[in-house]
C-alpha positions in Angstrom: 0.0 0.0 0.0 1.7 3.2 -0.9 1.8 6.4 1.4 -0.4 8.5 -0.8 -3.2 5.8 -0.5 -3.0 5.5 3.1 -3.0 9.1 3.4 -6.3 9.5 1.7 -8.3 6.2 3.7 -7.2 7.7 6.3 -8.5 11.2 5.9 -11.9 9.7 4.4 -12.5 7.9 7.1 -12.2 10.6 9.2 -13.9 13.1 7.4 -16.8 10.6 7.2 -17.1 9.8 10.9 -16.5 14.1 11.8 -19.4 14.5 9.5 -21.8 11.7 10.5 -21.7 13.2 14.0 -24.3 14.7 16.0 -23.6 14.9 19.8 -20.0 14.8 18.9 -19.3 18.4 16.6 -21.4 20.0 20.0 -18.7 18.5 22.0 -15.6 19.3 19.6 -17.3 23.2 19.9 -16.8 23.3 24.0 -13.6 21.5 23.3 -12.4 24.5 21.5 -13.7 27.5 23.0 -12.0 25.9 26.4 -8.6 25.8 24.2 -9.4 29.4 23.4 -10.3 30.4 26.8 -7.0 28.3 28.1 -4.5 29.6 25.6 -6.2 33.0 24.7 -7.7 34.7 27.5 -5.9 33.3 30.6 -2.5 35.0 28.3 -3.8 37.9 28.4 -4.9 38.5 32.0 -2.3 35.7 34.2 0.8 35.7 32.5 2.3 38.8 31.7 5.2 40.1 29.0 8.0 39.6 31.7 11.0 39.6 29.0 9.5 42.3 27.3 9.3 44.6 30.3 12.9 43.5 31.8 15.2 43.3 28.9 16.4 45.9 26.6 15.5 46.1 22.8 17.0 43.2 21.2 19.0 41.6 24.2 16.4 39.3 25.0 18.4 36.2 25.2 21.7 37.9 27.3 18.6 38.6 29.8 17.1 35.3 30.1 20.4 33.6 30.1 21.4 36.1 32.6 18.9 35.2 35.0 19.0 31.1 34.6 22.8 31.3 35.4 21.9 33.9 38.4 19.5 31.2 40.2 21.9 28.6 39.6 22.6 27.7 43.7 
């Protein structure tokens, strides 16, 4: 069987199981707005530009290697 065959059984099969789905497509929607909400939002608000605000223009790396060989005990 060559790749390019596989490839496309594989694709109709799920493409033909994703679409024969009825409880399933509402569950891959909360699926992705919690992805959203986990990668998007929570960003935004919890985790702050902390490079950005420390280092100078451009030195971005000589800051964070800077600071992992400064913790080292």
């Amino acid at each position: 069987m060559s790749k390019e065959h596989f490839l496309r059984k594989a694709f109709y099969f799920y493409y033909d199981g994703f679409r024969s789905m009825t409880l399933g497509k509402t569950l891959w929607a909360i699926i992705l707005i919690k992805l959203f909400i986990i990668f998007v939002v929570l960003k935004l608000f919890f985790f702050p530009d902390y490079i950005g605000q420390h280092a100078d223009e451009g030195q971005e790396d000589e800051f964070v290697a800077s600071e992992l060989v400064g913790r080292q005990p």
